[in-house]
C-alpha positions in Angstrom: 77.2 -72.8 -168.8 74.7 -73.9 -171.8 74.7 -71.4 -174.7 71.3 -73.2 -175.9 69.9 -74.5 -172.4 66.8 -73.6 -171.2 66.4 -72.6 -167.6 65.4 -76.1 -166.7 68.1 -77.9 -167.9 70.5 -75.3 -166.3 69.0 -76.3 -162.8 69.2 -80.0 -163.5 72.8 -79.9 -165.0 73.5 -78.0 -162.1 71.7 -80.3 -159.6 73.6 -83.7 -161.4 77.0 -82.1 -160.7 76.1 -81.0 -157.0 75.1 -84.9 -156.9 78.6 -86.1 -158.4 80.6 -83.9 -156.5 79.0 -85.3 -153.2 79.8 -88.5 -154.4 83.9 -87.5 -154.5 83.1 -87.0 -150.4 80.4 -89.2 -148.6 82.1 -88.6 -145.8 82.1 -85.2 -145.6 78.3 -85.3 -146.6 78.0 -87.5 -143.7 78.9 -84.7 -141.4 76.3 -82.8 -141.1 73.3 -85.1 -142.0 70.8 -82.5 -142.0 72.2 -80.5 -143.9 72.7 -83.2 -146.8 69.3 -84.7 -146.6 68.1 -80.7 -147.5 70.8 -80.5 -150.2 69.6 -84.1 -151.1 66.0 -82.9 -151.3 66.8 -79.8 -153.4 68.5 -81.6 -155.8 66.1 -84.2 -156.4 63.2 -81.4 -156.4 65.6 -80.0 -159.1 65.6 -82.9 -161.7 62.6 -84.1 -160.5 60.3 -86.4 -161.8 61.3 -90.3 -160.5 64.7 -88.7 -158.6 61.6 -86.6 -156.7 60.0 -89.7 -155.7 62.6 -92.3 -154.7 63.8 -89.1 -152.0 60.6 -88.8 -150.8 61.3 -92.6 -150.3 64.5 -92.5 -148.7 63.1 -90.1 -146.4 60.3 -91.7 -145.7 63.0 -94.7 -145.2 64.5 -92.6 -142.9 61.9 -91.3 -140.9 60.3 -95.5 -140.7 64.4 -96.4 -139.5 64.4 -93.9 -136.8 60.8 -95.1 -135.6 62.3 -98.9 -135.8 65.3 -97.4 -133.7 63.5 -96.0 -130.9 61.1 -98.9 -130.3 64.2 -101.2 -130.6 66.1 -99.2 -127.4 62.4 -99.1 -125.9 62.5 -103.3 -126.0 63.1 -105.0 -122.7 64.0 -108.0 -124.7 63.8 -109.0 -128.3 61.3 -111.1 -129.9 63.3 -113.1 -132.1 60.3 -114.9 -133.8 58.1 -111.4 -134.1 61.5 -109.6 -135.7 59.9 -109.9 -139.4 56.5 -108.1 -138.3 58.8 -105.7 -136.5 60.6 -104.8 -140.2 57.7 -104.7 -142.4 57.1 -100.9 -142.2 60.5 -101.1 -143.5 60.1 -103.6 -145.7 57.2 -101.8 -147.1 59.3 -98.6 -148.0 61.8 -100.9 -149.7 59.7 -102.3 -152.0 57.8 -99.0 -153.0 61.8 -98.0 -154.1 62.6 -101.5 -155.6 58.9 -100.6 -157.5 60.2 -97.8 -159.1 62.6 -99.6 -161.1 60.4 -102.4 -162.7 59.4 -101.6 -166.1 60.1 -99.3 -168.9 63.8 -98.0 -167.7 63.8 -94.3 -166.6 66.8 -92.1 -167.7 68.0 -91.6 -164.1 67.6 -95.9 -163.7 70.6 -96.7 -162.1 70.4 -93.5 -159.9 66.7 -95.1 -158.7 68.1 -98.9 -158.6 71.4 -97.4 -156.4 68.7 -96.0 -153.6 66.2 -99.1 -153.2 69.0 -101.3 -153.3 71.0 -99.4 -150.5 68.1 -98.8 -148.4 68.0 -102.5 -147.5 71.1 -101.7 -145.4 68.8 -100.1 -143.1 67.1 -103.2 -141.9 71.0 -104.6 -141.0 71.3 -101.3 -139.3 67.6 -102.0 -136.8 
């Protein structure tokens, strides 16, 4: 490892290559979701800092998706014009990620700007 690391920046050189090597497989990451979204949460407790909050985002994202999902199969029929009130709890969560990218740029930026931009792919999914 690092002759001159400290402890912290073993973990979070550790934590940035358990991140790249699940990027080499999404598919296999996908196939136990659990078990990703801990390894996902361990990692970003790792780094921490902004990674830290945007997965407490995407979690939250998540958790709002899954909420959206079981109303949706709960619907006898689908109010068209009331869809965008429907959305705005995930709307909401979407733009406190997109929030974390305005400003002064972060080191892990395009890490943050990858999650809030792919979490819009969960209101195609409701």
């Amino acid at each position: 490892m690092c002759v001159n690391c400290d402890v912290g920046t073993v973990v979070e050189i550790e934590a940035l290559t358990f991140f790249k090597l699940n990027l080499h497989d999404p598919v296999g990451a996908l196939h136990d979701p659990i078990e990703s979204s801990q390894q996902f949460s361990c990692t970003a407790k790792a780094i921490g800092g902004q990674v830290l909050d945007v997965s407490k985002i995407v979690q939250e994202a998540f958790d709002v998706e899954k909420e959206l999902l079981i109303k949706l199969k709960l619907t006898q029929k689908l109010d068209l014009a009331g869809f965008g009130d429907f959305l705005k709890p995930l709307n909401e969560v979407i733009t406190k990620a997109t929030n974390l990218t305005k400003g002064r740029k972060s080191y892990f930026f395009n890490h943050l700007k990858a999650d809030a931009d792919s979490l819009s792919a969960l209101a195609w999914i409701a």
